[in-house]
C-alpha positions in Angstrom: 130.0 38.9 74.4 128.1 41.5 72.4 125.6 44.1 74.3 123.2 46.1 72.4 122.0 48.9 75.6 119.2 51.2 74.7 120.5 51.3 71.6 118.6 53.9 69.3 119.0 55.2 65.5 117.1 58.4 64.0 117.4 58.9 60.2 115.9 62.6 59.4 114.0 62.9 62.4 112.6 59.3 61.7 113.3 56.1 64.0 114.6 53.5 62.5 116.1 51.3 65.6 114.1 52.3 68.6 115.5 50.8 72.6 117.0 47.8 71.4 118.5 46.1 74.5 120.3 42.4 73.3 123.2 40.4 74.6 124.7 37.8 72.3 127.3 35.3 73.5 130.3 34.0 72.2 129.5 30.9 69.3 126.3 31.7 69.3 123.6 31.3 67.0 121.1 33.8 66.5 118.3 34.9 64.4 116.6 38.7 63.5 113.7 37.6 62.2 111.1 40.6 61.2 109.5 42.0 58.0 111.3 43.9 55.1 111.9 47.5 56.9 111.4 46.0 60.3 115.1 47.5 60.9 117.1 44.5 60.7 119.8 45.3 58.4 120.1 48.9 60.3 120.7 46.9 63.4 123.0 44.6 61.6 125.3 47.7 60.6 125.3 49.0 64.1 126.7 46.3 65.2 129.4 46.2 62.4 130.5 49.7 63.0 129.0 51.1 59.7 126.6 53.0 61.5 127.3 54.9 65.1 123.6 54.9 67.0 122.1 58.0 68.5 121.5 57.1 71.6 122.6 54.1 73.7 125.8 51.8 73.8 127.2 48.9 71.9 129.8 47.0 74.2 132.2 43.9 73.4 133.3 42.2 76.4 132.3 45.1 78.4 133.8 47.8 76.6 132.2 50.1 74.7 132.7 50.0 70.8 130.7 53.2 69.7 132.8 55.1 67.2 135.7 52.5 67.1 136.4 52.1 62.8 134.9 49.0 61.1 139.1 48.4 60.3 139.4 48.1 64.2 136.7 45.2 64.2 137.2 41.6 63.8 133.8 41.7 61.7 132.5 39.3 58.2 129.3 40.4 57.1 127.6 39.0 54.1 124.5 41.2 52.6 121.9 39.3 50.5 122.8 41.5 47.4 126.4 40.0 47.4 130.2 41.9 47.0 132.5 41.2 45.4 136.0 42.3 44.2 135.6 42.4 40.5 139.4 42.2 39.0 139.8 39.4 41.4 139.7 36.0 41.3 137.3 33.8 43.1 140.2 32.3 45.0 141.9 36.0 45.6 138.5 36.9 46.5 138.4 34.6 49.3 141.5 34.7 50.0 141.4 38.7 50.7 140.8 38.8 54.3 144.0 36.8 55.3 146.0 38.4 53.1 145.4 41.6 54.8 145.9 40.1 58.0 149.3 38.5 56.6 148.7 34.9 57.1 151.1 32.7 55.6 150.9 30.7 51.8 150.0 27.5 52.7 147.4 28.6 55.5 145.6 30.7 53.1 145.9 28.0 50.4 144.4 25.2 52.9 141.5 27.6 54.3 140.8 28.8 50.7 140.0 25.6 49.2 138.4 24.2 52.0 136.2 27.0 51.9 135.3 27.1 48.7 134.8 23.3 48.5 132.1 23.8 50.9 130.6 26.0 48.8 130.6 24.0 46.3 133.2 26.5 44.0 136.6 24.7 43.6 135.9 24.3 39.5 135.7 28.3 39.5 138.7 29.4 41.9 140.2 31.0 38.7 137.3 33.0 37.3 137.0 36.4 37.6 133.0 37.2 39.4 131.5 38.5 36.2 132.2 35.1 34.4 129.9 33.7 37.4 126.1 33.2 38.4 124.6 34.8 41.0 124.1 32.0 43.4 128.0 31.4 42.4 128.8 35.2 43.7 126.7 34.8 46.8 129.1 31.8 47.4 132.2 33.4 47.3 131.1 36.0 49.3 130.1 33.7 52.1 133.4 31.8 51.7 135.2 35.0 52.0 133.3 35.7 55.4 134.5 31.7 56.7 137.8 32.4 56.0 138.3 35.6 58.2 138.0 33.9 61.3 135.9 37.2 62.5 134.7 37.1 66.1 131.4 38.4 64.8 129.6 36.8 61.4 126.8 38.8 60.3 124.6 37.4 57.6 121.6 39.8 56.3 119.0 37.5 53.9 122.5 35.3 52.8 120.6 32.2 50.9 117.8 34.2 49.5 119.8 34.1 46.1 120.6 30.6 46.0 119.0 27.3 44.9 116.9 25.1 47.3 119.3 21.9 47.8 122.6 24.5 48.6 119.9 26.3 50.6 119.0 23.9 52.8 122.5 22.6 53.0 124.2 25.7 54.1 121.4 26.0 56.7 122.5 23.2 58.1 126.5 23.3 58.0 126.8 27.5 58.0 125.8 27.5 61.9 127.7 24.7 62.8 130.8 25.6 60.7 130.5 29.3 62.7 129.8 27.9 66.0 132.7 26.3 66.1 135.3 29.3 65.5 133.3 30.8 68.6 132.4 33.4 66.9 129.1 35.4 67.6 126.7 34.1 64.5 123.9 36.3 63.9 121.6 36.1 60.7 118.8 38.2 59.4 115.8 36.2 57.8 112.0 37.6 56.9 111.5 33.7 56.8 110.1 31.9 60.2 110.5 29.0 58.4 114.2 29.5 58.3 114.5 31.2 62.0 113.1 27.6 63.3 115.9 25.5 60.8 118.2 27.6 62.5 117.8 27.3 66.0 119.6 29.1 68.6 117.9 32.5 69.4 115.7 34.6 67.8 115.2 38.2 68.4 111.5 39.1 66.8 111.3 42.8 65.1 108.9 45.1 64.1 109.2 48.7 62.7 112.9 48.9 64.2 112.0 47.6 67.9 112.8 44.5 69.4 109.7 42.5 70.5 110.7 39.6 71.8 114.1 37.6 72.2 114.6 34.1 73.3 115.9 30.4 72.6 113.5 30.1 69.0 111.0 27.4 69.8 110.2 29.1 72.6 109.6 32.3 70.7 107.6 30.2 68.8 105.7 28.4 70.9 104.6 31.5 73.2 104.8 34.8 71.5 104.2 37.5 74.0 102.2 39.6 71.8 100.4 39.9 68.9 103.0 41.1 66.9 105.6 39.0 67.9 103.1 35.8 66.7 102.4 37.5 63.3 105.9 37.8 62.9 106.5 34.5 63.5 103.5 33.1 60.7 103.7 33.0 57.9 101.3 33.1 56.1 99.7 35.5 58.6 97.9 34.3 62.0 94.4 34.2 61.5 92.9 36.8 63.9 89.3 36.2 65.5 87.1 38.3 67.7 85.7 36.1 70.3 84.8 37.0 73.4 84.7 34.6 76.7 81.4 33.8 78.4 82.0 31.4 81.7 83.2 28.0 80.1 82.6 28.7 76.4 84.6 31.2 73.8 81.8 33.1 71.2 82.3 34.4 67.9 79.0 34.5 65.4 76.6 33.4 67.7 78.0 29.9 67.7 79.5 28.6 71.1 83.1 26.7 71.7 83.4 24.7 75.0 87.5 25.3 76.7 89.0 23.7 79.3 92.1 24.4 80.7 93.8 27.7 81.0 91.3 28.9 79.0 88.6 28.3 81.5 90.1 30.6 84.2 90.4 33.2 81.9 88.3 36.3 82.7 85.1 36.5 81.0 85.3 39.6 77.9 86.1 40.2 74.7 89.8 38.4 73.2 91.5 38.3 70.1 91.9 34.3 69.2 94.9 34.1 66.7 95.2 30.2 64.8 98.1 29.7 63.1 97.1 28.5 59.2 97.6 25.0 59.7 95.7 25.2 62.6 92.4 26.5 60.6 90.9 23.0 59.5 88.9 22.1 56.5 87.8 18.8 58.8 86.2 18.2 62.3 88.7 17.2 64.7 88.8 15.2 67.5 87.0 16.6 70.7 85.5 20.1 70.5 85.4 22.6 68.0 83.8 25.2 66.0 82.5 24.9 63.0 82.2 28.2 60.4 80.6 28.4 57.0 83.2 30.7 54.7 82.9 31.3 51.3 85.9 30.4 49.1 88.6 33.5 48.0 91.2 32.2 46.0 93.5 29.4 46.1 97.1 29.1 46.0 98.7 25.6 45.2 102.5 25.1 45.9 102.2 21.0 44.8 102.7 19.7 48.1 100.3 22.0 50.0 97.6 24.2 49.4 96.9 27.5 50.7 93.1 28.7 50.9 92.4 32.0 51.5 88.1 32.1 52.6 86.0 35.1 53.9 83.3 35.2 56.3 81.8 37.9 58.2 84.0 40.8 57.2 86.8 38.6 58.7 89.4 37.3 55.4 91.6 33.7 56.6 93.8 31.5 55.1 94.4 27.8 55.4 97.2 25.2 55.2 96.9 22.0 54.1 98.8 19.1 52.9 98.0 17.9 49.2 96.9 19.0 45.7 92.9 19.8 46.2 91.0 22.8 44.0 88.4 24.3 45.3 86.5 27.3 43.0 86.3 30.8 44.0 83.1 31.1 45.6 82.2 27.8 47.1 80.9 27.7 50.6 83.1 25.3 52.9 83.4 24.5 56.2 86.5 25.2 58.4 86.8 24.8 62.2 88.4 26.0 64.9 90.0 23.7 67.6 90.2 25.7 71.0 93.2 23.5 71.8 95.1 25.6 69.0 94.3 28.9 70.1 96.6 31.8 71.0 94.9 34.2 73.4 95.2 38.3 73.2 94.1 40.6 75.7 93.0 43.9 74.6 96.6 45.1 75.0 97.5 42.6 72.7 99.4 40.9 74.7 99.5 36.6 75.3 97.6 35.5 78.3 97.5 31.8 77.0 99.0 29.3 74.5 98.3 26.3 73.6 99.8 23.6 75.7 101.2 21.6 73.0 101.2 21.7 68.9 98.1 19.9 67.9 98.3 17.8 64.8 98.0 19.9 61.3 94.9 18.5 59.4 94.5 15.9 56.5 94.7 16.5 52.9 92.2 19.2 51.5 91.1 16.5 48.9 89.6 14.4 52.2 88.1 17.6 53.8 86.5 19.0 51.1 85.0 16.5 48.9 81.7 17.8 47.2 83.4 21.3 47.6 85.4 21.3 43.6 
């Protein structure tokens, strides 16, 4: 088991890991999901033994670790900008680790190529890593890190280099493939997308604190604050002012009905957070609340389409499935189904979720005709 306790790091006076408390057990599967410069590659090396905290205590199996040399540690860790030992081979590459901890021929021959068929590198075990592509560097790295048999694996934005199929194959077998040496697997992601492919845990962070850690749906499903829910969105939550009057939320004048845990809510002012998909360009089922919004930009990725509308000071984005163009400055209708909201107090933190994930919307081409 690895404890994080209080665990603190000030660079120059600034904090760049602030009370981080974590346990993470043996062959498990976590995730640090957070922003660029949230802190999760300083946590990353604190756990390595790169970096010695401030303040608090790292322990493995109860003992502390602080100050013990990163030689001393049975540690892989894999950075998104890959290393490499340029004079050697891909197959010495990968091979490194067990040589140094004097493993035998044929082991090292057997782990090596198995390693570096899963990564899909067998034609290039005699190159040298300049004669290789990025993605092809990445690789080896990673192979290196399955080979070492370390009791913690630490990968910091691993796949960002590579292509989408060996992407979304490695996020399927890495984990498992880790899992099963035992080893503690923790990987760093900016991604929710990826957190929730993953599994496991994930620990939320933002601006070096940890705000949230939990089994990752569940994360998910019930952030326990605002930040922790932006984190988790991406795009952004859409963040509205509403405030609750009896059985009824109000934002613009215009009136939804709740039910539910919504209803016993206190009556005031909230912060309603919808996450994109959630933000529909067609009426729903049952209640909801229909908004005028005038038409931003609009991003299409070929599958889905992302439009970004303003209303009222307040600036939104919407997901939707299909191909669909829609002209800066048309007016549109979206509407807001109280059975997707996310609830804020004014302390930002969740006071209710929604009880299940309703069903994303239909194509923008349906919701919008007239609108392009």
């Amino acid at each position: 088991m690895l404890e994080l306790i209080d665990v603190g790091k000030r660079v120059e006076g600034q904090d760049h890991i602030r009370d981080v408390n974590l346990s993470f057990d043996e062959g498990s599967l976590n995730v640090l999901l957070g922003p660029t410069l949230s802190g999760k590659t300083s946590l990353m090396r604190l756990m390595a033994g790169l970096d010695k905290p401030t303040s608090g205590d790292i322990r493995v199996n109860g003992n502390s670790v602080v100050g013990m040399a990163v030689q001393k540690r049975n540690v892989a860790m894999v950075y998104q900008q890959f290393i490499n030992y340029p004079t050697l081979t891909v197959y010495e590459n990968i091979a490194s680790p067990m040589r140094v901890a004097g493993a035998d021929a044929a082991n090292i021959d057997r782990k090596v190529r198995e390693a570096a068929a899963l990564m899909k590198l067998t034609e290039f075990l005699d190159r040298v890593p300049l004669n290789l592509s990025g993605g092809q560097q990445q690789r080896t790295a990673l192979a290196r890190a399955l080979v070492k048999g370390a009791d913690l694996v630490l990968l910091d934005e691993p796949l960002a280099n590579l292509d989408y199929k060996l992407r979304e194959e490695l996020r399927v077998e890495l984990p498992r493939i880790f899992a099963e040496t035992g080893a503690i697997f923790i990987y760093a992601t900016t991604e929710p997308h990826e957190a929730l492919l993953l599994g496991g845990k994930t620990a939320s962070l933002s601006e070096g604190r940890v705000t949230q850690f939990g089994p990752t749906i569940e994360v998910y499903n019930r952030p326990s604050d605002l930040i922790t829910a932006q984190t988790f969105s991406d795009p952004p939550m859409n963040i509205v002012p509403m405030t609750k009057t009896g059985s009824v939320f109000v934002f613009a004048g215009k009136q939804v009905p709740v039910s539910g845990d919504l209803v016993r809510l206190a009556d005031g002012p909230y912060k309603v957070a919808i996450r994109p998909h959630h933000l529909m360009l067609h009426a729903p089922a049952g209640e909801s609340l229909e908004l005028e919004v005038t038409v931003s930009t609009t991003e299409i990725t070929g599958s889905e389409s992302f439009v970004h509308v303003e209303t009222m000071g307040e600036r939104w984005v919407t997901l939707t499935h299909g191909v669909h163009r829609v002209e800066v400055g048309d007016r549109i209708s979206v509407y807001l189904d109280p059975r997707s909201f996310f609830v804020f107090d004014n302390q930002d933190r969740l006071v209710a979720a929604p009880s299940q994930d309703i069903l994303p919307h239909e194509d923008l081409a349906s919701a919008s005709a007239g609108h392009g």
